[in-house]
N, C-alpha and C positions, 0 to 999 in steps of 0.2 A: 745636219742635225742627227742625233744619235737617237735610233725609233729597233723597236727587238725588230719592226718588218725589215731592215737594213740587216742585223745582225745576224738571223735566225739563219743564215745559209754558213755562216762563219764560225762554225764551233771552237776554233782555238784561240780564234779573236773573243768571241762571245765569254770565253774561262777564264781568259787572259785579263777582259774589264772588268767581269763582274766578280770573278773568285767561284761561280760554280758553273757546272756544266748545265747544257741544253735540259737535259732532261731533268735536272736535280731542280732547274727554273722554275719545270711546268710543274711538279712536285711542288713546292712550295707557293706557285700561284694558288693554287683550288684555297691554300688555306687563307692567303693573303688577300683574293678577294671577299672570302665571308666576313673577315677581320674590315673590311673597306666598307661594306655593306655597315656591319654595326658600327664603324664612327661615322658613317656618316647620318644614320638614324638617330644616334646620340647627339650628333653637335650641330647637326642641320636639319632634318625631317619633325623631332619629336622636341626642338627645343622648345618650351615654353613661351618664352617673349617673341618669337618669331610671327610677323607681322603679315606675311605672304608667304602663299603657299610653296612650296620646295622645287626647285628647276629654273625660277627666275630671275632675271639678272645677266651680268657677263656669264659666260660660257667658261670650262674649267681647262688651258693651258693644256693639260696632260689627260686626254680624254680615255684614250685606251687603258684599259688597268693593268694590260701587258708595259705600257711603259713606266704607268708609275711604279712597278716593282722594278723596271731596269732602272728609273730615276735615282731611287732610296738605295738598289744593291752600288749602283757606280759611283755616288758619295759615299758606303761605308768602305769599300773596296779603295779608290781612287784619293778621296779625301780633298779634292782640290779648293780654292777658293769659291767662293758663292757666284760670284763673276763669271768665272769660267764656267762652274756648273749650270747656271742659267743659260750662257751662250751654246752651250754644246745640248742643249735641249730646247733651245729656241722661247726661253724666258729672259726678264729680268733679273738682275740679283733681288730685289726687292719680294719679286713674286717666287725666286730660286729657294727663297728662305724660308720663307711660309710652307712649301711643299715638305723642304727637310724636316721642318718639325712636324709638318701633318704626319708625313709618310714613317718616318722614323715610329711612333707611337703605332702604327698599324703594323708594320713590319716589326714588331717586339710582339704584339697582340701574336702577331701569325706564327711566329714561331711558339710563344706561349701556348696557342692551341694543340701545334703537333708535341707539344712535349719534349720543348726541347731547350730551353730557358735553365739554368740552374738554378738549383736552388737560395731564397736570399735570408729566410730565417733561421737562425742557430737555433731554435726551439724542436725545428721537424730536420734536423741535420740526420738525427739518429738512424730516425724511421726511415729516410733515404737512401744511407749508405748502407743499410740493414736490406735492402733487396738488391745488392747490386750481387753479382756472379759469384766473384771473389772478395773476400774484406780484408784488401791492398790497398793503400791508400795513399796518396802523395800530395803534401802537404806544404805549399810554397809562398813568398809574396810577391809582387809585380809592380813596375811604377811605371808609370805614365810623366810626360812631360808636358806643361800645364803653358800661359803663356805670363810673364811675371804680374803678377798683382798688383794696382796700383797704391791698394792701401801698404803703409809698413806693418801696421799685425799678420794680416794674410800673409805678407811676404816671410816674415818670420815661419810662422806656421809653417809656409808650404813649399821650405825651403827643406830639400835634403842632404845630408853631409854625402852622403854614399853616391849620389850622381850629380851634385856639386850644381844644383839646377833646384829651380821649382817646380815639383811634383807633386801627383795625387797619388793613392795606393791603396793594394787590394789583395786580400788573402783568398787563395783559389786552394782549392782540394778536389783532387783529381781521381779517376781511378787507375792502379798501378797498372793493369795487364794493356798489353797490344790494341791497340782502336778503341781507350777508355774514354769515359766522355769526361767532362768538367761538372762533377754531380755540386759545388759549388763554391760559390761565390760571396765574400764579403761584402761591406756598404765601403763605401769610399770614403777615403778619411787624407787626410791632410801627406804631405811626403814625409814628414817631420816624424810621425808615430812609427815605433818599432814593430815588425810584426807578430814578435812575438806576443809586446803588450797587445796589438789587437785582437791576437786567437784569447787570450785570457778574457778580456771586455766584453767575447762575446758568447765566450762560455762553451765552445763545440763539447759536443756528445760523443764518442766511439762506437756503435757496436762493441758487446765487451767481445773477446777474442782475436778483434781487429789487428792488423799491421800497419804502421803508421810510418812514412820513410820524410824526412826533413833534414834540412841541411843545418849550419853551423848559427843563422838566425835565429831557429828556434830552441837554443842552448837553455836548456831546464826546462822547455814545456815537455811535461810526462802526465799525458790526461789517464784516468784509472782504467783498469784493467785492459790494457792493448799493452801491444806490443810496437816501442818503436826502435830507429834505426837513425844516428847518425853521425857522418864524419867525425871523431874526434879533433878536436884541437892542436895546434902545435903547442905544448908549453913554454912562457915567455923563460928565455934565457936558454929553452931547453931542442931536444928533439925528438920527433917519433921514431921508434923503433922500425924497424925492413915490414914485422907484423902487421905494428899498426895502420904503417903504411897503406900496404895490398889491402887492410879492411876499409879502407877510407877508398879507392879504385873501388872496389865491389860495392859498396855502398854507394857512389856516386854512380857506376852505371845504371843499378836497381831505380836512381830516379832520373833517367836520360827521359822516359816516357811525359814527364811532367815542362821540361825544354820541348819537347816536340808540340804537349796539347798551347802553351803559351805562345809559342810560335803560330799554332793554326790560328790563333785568338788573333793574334797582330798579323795576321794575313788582311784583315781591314784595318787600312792603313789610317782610319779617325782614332784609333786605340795605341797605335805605333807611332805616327807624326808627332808634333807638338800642337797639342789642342785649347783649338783658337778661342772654341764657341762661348759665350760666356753663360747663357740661358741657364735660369734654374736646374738642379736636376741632370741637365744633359749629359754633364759628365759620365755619372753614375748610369742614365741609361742609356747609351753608347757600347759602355763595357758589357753591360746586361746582353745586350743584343750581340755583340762580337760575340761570346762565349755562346750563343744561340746557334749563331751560323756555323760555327765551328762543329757543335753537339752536331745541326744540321748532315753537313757534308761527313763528318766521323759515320752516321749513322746510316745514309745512304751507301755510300762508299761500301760499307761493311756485308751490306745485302746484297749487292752488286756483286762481288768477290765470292760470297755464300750460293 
């Protein structure tokens, strides 16, 4: 059975399941127990209807709070069936599933506390990327692979021509320099929606002066006063010049940065696989959270090196 007192001697093993290091663990315990502390004041201690005092009853599977953050980090890392995940922590699937969604909600909480969550309203987009270092900014969409739908409308919908699958999708804005974090994050919308239409729907802000680098997707989005950048087209029938070329290479390396931060995001493999889950909501905050741990370990990483 998989307990952190097993793994705590095994640092490479311990990175390898969960996607962070020893120390970056105990760093996000402190927050992930106070986050545990108030759901569990909200949903058990202080609820209203509750008929008996708080403690009674079965005992709680996963007692230690050190395991329920290795629980929650080795489903979003690992991703396996609920089966599996229950047996490799000495539960039921039944009881494996109840944990995922407690713990998933507290481990978003915990990262939300250390600030690390991106942003999800196009309203305070502005005032976000308005304090970051540099205003470089890299502007991309991402899909997810969904499992097909049983209704035909939804399969319509969440059908994408581009990966020939049913998907979900989500416009990320990143920052451009070296160790930038994911300052944010769209709402999840169907595979079917173009990205561009989505940045329009949702209306992003620039900083004015801003630099804005996007690829061949976002053909005519030109938000006011920034500056953006990208690829030119091949013209149908026609070709690009040697020029235009080499500016399409220099522009594509300028957003190499924005492949790497998508990459740390699908470092949990619930946002990479094809996802099973069907619960309200979880979609969307699954990805909330992967874009969390990712800020997370960006952000550690960076002081560590400093």
């Amino acid at each position: 059975m998989l307990s952190y007192a097993k793994l705590q001697s095994k640092p490479r093993v311990f990175r390898s399941l969960m996607g962070i290091t020893l120390s970056e663990f105990e760093e996000l315990l402190l927050s992930f127990e106070k986050a545990w502390q108030d759901y569990l004041y909200t949903h058990y201690i202080d609820r209203k209807e509750r008929q008996r005092s708080y403690g009674g009853g079965r005992k709680a599977e996963l007692k230690d709070i050190r395991d329920k953050l290795l629980f929650i980090l080795f489903y979003f890392r690992q991703y396996p069936i609920q089966e599996v995940q229950g047996f490799l922590f000495g539960l039921g699937q039944p009881q494996a599933n109840r944990w995922v969604h407690r713990l998933s909600l507290v481990l978003n909480q915990a990262l939300g506390e250390k600030q690390h969550l991106p942003e999800r309203n196009p309203r305070k987009l502005e005032e976000v990327l308005a304090a970051c270092e540099e205003l470089e900014f890299i502007i991309d969409g991402t899909e997810r692979t969904i499992n097909r739908p049983s209704e035909s409308a939804k399969r319509k919908e969440h059908y994408s021509g581009k990966k020939k699958r049913t998907t979900v999708k989500n416009n990320v804005i990143t920052e451009r320099r070296r160790g930038g974090k994911v300052k944010y994050l769209s709402k999840t919308v169907e595979g079917k929606k173009h990205e561009k239409k989505l940045a329009d729907e949702e209306g992003y802000q620039f900083p004015p002066g801003s630099k804005l680098w996007k690829d061949t997707g976002f053909q005519g989005y030109e938000p006011e006063k920034i500056t953006t950048f990208q690829p030119k087209k091949k013209p149908r029938g026609g070709e690009l010049t040697a020029a235009e070329k080499e500016r399409n290479r220099d522009i594509s390396s300028q957003r190499i940065p924005v492949e790497h931060h998508i990459g740390g995001i699908k470092l949990s493999r619930i946002v990479q696989d094809t996802f099973r889950n069907r619960k309200d909501n979880y979609v969307d905050l699954v990805m909330e959270t992967a874009c969390g741990l990712h800020n997370f370990r960006v952000s550690h990483r960076l002081v560590t090196v400093a």
